[in-house]
Every structure is written in C-alpha cells, then in structure tokens.
N, C-alpha and C positions, 0 to 999 in steps of 0.2 A: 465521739467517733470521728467528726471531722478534725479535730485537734490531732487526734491518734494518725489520721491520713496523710493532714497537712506534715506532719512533725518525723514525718516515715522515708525515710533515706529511698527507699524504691519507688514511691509514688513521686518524690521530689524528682528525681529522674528521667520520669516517665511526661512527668508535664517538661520537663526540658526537655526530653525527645521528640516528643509528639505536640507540642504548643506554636500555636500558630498565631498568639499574640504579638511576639516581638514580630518588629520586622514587617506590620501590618501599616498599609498605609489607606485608611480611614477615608480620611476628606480627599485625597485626591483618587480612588474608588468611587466613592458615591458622585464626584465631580463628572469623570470619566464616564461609567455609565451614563448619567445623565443625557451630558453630550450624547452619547453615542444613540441614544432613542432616538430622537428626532432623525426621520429621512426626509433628507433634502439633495437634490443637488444631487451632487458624485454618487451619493448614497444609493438612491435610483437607478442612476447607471449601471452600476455595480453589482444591485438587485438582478436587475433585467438583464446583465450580462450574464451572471451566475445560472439564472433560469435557461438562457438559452442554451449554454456551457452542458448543464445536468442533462438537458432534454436531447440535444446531439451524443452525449454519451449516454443515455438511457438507451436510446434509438438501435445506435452503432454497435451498441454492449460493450462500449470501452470503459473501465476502469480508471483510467488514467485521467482520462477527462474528465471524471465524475467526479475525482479526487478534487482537479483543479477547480471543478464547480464550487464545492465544498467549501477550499479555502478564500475564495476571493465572496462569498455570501455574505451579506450586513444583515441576515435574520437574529442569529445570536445576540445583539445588543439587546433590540425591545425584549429579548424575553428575559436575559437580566433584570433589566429593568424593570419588571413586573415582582420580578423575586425579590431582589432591594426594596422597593418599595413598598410590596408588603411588611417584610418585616421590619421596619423604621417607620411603617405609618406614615407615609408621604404620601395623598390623596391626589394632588397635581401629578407626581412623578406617575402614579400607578392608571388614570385616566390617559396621561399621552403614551404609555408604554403600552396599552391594549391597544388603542387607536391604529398606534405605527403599526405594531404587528397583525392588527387587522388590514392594513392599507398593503404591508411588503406582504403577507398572503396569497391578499388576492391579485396582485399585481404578477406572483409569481407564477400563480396558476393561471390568468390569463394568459401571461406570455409562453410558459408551457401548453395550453389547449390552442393556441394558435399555431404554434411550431408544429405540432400532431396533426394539427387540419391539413395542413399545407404539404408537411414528410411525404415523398413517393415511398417510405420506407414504412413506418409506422405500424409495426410486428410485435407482439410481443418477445421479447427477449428475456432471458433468463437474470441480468440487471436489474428489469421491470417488474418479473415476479417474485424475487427478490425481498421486494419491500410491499407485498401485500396480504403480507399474515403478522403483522407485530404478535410477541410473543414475551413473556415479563423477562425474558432474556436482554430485551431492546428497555426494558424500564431499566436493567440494571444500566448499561450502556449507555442511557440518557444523564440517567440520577449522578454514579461515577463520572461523566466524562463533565455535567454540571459544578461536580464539588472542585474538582480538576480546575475547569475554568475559570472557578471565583476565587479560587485560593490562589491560583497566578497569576487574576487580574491585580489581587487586591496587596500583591507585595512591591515593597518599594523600590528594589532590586527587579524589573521585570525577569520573567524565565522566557524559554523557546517550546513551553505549554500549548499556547492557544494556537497553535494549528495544530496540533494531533487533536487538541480538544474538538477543533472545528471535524476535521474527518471522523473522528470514533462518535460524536454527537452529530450524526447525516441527519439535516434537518429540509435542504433542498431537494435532495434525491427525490423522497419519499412525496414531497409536493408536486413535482413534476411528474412524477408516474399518475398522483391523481389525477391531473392535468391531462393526462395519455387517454387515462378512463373518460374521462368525461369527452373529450377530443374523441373516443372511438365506441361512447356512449356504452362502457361498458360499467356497470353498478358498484359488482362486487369488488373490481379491483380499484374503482375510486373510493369505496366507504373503507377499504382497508390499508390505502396508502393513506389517506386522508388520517384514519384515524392514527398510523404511524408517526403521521409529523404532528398531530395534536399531544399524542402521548410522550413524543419527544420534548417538544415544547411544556407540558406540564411538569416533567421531574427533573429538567434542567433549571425552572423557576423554584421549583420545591428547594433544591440542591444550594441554589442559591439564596431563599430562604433560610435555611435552615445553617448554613455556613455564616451569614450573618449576624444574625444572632448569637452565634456561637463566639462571635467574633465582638459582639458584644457594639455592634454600630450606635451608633446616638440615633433615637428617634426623633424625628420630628415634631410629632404630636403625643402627647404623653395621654392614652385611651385609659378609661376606668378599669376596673378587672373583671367588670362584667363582657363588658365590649372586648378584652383581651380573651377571655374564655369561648365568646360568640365565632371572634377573627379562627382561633384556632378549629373549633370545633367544623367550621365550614371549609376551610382548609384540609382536614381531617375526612369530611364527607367527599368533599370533592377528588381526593384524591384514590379514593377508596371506590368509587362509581367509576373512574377514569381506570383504574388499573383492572378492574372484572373482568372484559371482554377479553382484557390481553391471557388474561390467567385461564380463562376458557381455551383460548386459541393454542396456548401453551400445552396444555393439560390434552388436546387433541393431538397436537403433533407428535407430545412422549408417546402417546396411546400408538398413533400409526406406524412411530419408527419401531416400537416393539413389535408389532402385529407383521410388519415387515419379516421382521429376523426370528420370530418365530416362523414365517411361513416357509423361508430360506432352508431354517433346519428342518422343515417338517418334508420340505419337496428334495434335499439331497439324501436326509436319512432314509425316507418312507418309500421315496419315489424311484429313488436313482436302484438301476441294479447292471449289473455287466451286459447285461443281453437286452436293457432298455434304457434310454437317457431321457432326463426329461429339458427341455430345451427352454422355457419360459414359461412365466406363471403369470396371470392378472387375478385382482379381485375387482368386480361389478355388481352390481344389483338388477336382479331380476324376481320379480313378483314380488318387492318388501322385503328381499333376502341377500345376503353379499352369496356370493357366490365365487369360491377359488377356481378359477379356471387354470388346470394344467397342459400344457400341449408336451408330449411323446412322442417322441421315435424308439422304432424296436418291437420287443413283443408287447404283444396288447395286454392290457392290462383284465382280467377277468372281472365277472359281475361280484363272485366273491373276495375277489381282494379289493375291488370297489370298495365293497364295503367293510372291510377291515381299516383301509386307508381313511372311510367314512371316521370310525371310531375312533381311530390313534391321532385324529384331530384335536379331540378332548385332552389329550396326555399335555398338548401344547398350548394349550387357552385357545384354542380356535375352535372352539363346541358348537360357536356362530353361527360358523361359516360351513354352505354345504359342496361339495367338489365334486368336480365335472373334468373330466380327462375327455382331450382333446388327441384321439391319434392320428400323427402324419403317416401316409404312404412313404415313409423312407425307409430300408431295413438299415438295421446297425451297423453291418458293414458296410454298405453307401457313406452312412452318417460318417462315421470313422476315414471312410477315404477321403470324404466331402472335406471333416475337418483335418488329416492329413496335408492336403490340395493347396490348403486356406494358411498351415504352419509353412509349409515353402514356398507359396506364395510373398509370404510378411517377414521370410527369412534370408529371401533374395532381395525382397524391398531393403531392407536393414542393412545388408553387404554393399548395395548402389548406393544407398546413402551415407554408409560407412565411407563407399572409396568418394564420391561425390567430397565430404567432408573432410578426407585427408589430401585431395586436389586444392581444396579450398585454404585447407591452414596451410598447406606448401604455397601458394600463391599470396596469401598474406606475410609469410614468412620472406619472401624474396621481396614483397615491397617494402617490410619494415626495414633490410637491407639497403635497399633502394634511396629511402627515406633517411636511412642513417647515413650513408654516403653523400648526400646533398648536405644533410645538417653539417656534415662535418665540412664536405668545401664551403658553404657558406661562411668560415672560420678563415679570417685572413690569412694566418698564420697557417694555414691546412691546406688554404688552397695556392699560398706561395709554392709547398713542400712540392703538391702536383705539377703545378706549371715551371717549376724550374729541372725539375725531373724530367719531363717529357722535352722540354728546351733544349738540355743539354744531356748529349745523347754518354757523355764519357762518366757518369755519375748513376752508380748501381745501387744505393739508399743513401737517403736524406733524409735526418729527422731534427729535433729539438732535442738539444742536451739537456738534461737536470742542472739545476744550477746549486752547488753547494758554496753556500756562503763564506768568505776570505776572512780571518783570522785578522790582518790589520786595516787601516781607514784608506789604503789603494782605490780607485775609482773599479768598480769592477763593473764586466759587461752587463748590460740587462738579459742580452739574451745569447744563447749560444746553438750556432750549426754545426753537425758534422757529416761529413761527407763520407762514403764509401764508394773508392772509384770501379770501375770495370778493370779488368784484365787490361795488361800491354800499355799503361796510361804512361807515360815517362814522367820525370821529376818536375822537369820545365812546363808542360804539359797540365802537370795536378797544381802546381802554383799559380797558375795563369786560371785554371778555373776558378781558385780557391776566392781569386782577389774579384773575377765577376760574379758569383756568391753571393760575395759580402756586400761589393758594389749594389748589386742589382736588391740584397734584400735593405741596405740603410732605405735606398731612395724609396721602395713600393710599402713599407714597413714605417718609413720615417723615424727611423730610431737608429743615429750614429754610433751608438754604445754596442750595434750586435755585432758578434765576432764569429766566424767563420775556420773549421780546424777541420784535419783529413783522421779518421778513426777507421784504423786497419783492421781487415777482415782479420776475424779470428780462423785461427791454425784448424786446420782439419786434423782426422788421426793417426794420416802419416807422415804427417809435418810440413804438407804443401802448403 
C-alpha cells in the first residue's frame, strides 16, 4: 500500500503541494528559538511595555493599542520554546523555557495589577469582557495561529507571518484583564482571562510540537519507546483536561445564543400584535426558576392568553422558562406618536449631519485646491510663469511649450516659452518683451539654452 501511494502521480503532487520539508531551516530555528527564551535586557522592557500598552488599551477600550500591545510582546518565544523542546527532547531548553515564561507571566500581571490599582478609570469595558469566557473557538485560534507561527519561523526565506500570528494568538490581552481582576479583586473575571492566556499558551506549544515533529527536527536525546509512549500519553492528558472547561464554556454560550433567538421569535410572533407591541424582554431567576420577563405597551394581555402564550413556549424549546408580562401605562397610540417623535427626531439629526458633512468635504475640497496651488508654485518653473505674469502687465498667458525633438544634431533649446500678448501690444512693443522674457528666465532658471517665442491667440468664429 505504501509503494501503491508512494508510486501514485496524485499523492506525488500533493506532498509537493502541501510539503513543508524543503525550504525548512532546521538548525537555525532551533538556534533562534533558543535565543529567543531567555529574557533579559531589552526583552523586559518590552515585556513591561507590552503589559502596560494592553492595560491602557483594555482600560480606554482601544483596539488599536491592544493591537500594538500584541505586537511589540516577547511572551511568544518561551512558549515555542516549550513546544520545540518537547518534541526534540531537550531537557535544558524545556526547564528555561517554563522558567522565562513563568518569570514574563508574572511580571506581566504585576505590572497589569498595578496599572489597575492606580487607573482613576478602571471599569469594565467591553475589551475586558471580551476575554473572559474562552471558548474551544480560542483553542482553534491558539492551535492555527501556533502552526502559523512555527512554519514561518522555521523557513529560510523568512515571511511577514509572525505579526498577524502575534495579533490572532492574543496572548497579553487576556493576561492583563487578569491583571484587572485581581487589581479590582474580582474572581470570575481573573480565573477566566487567566485561564484564556493559559489555554492560549498550551495549543500554541502543542502546534508547535506537533509541527516539529512533522518537520522531522533532530532530537537531542534519543528516549526509549517506552518513555516516548509515557511523553505522549501525558501530553495527550494534559491537553485534554486543559481544553474541558473551554468546551463547557463553549457548549453554554451555543445553548444562550439559541435560547436568545428563540425567545426573539417567540416575543415577535406570540407577543407582538397591531393594538400591542411588546417593547423588551429579560430572562432572570426567581425561586430556582428563569423567568421570561416581557414588558408591553397596548392592550393588556388576558389571564387566558397568559396562558396560551404560557404553552406556545414549548413549541420553541422554552418549556423552562415561565413568563411574566410586564404592562406599561402607555396606549399604543402614545407609543406610535412616541416612536413617530423619535424617527424625526434621528431624521433631522441625519440631514445636520448630512449638510454638516457636505460643509466639510466643500472645505476640504478648497484646501486640497489650496495645497495644489502652493505645490505647484513651489515648482520653479511654475512659479517663474506667475511672477513674470503678474510683472509684466502686456502678457495675457505664459506657459511651457512641449518640446518636440529636431530631426538633425542642431543644438536645440532645453526649454521653450510662449507668450500670448494683451490686445493693442505693437510690434516693437511684443519684441522688447520677448527679449526680457528670455532675459530674465536664463538668469533666475540658469539655463542659456531657453528660448522665448509669441504664440498668437487663436481666431474666434468670426474671424476676429
């Protein structure tokens, strides 16, 4: 069977498609890593700038700066490091690669839970809550953005990989919200960012385990097959305990975004009718029980269609849940004029900011005019054409002739003016300009070779 595979024009193919052997650069990978575990120095800095970086954008709810957090972070090495060295069996490498990444950890969460002590700001943000429900959405995220990273560390040709890799594998963020937690002594949201950047850190090692290997690295230490079976199988458990919570947390969030959108259909179809709207929904818990709470405006809803609407729950998976109608003192035609009020309101807002915004592009429009007219006198040659225009008042345009190249080896001009005089100019008159022209552009131009000619207005259409 393997001769039949090997020997198989599509499979041949396919390892040339998708083969990541050639092109692999081996020893200076495993060199690199290396290096790159050890924090020292710069490395630190960089830590500690990153942390503070994530934490001002956690804080601010900026994006932008979280981004920047992201990529200037030195956490990514140790956890290569940890992956490599697993799978090459390097005992030294795989001891300093925990260490560092235990040392930039805590170093990052220190200087995240101090930043939070100190913030007059320090709110949660929607940033911050962001990253405290991992979900095996974030293993894939991890694991992918992992394979990513080691297959364009490890080529000899480098790529422009490892910063998307660094941003899609947020490994700072999620440490720094811990950091928030613990800063604002809050539990849940530090065991659940904390365990984000652990689970991150696990399948980015994994990824890079498993890419090395693949990749076929030299071991170090050449282990029996018993200890090779032992390596994997804990590897195996470990990753499998590590990923649980997230598949729980997962498995809850599918459950609520359904339980959501069936409640949506359940309160537009069941609930809404022309002579009542129902305005918002909550579900909470009261005595052991979720409870759908509807709030209405309009007619009231009866005890008997209470309890129809009670039943037609079941039709939607919501058999659970038991509902509680909430009516407002508003009749329907309030409501209606209310929301009436509220469309003209948001439709004259839209027109000031419609005309607001056609102010604004007319006012950028005149300065990029503006701006083009300076760029262009700043143009020796452009801003001779003005000043000698404006100088001499008997000269109606002045431009730069096209220059077509002479047939034999004559010296020909570099450059060429032509003139278009005003009305009533006499002969004597346009030649006496012509020659201070020429005069005036050699000397400010520095070029004896321009030459200076009069180019007569063209005829109008009654032959004036």
């Amino acid at each position: 069977m393997a001769d039949i595979a090997q020997n198989n024009p599509v499979f041949a193919w396919l390892r040339r498609f998708f083969g990541l052997l050639r092109g692999t650069d081996v020893e200076g990978t495993i060199t690199e890593i290396r290096q790159g575990v050890r924090l020292r120095g710069s490395n630190i800095w960089m830590l500690i700038c990153s942390a503070i970086l994530a934490s001002i954008g956690l804080d601010v709810n900026s994006t932008a700066v979280i981004i920047g957090a992201m990529l200037i972070s030195p956490l990514m090495s140790p956890i290569l490091g940890v992956g490599l060295a697993t799978a090459i069996f390097d005992r030294g490498m795989l001891r300093s690669s925990l260490k560092n990444l235990a040392i930039a950890a805590f170093l990052g969460l220190l200087t995240s839970v101090i930043y939070f002590w100190i913030s007059p700001l320090s709110q949660m943000t929607t940033e911050l809550s962001a990253r405290t429900t991992p979900t095996l959405l974030d293993v894939g995220v991890a694991f992918f953005g992992g394979v990513a990273g080691i297959v364009a560390g490890s080529r000899r040709n480098k790529t422009n990989a490892i910063p998307g890799v660094a941003i899609a594998t947020a490994l700072m963020p999620p440490l720094c919200t811990a950091g928030f937690g613990l800063a604002n002594y809050n539990t849940p949201v530090f065991l659940g960012a904390f365990y984000l950047f652990f689970l991150n850190a696990v399948f980015i090692a994994l990824a890079t385990y498993l890419v090395a290997v693949m990749l076929r690295f030299p071991r170090k230490e050449l282990p029996d097959g018993e200890t090779d079976i032992q390596v994997k199988r804990v590897i195996i458990g470990f990753v499998v305990i590590t990923i649980l919570p997230s598949a729980v947390i997962f498995w809850r969030v599918v459950d609520d975004v359904r339980e959501k959108g069936s409640v949506e259909s359940f309160v537009e179809i069941e609930c809404r009718r022309d002579n009542r709207q129902p305005l918002k929904w909550e579900i909470s818990e009261s005595e052991g029980q979720k409870v759908l709470k509807v709030y209405i405006v309009g007619d009231e809803i009866t005890n008997e269609e209470r309890q129809r609407l009670q039943t037609s729950l079941n039709s939607y998976g919501l058999g659970d849940l038991r509902l509680q109608t909430v009516q407002l003192n508003v009749s329907i035609d309030e409501f209606r004029r209310l929301n009436t009020d509220v469309v003209t309101n948001l439709s004259e807002s839209v027109r000031v900011l419609q005309v607001q915004t056609d102010e604004r592009a007319g006012r950028i429009q005149d300065l990029e005019s503006q701006l083009k007219q300076l760029q262009e006198r700043s143009d020796p040659k452009v801003r001779f054409l003005y000043e000698t225009k404006d100088l001499i008042p008997q000269i109606l345009e002045i431009n730069w002739a096209e220059q077509i190249p002479g047939e034999d080896n004559a010296k020909q001009p570099s450059e060429k003016l032509e003139i278009v005089f005003v009305d009533n100019v006499d002969e004597r008159e346009r030649a006496r300009v012509v020659r201070r022209v020429q005069a005036r552009a050699r000397m400010l131009l520095a070029d004896d070779l321009i030459e200076v000619a009069e180019r007569k207005q063209p005829m109008t259409d009654s032959g004036q």
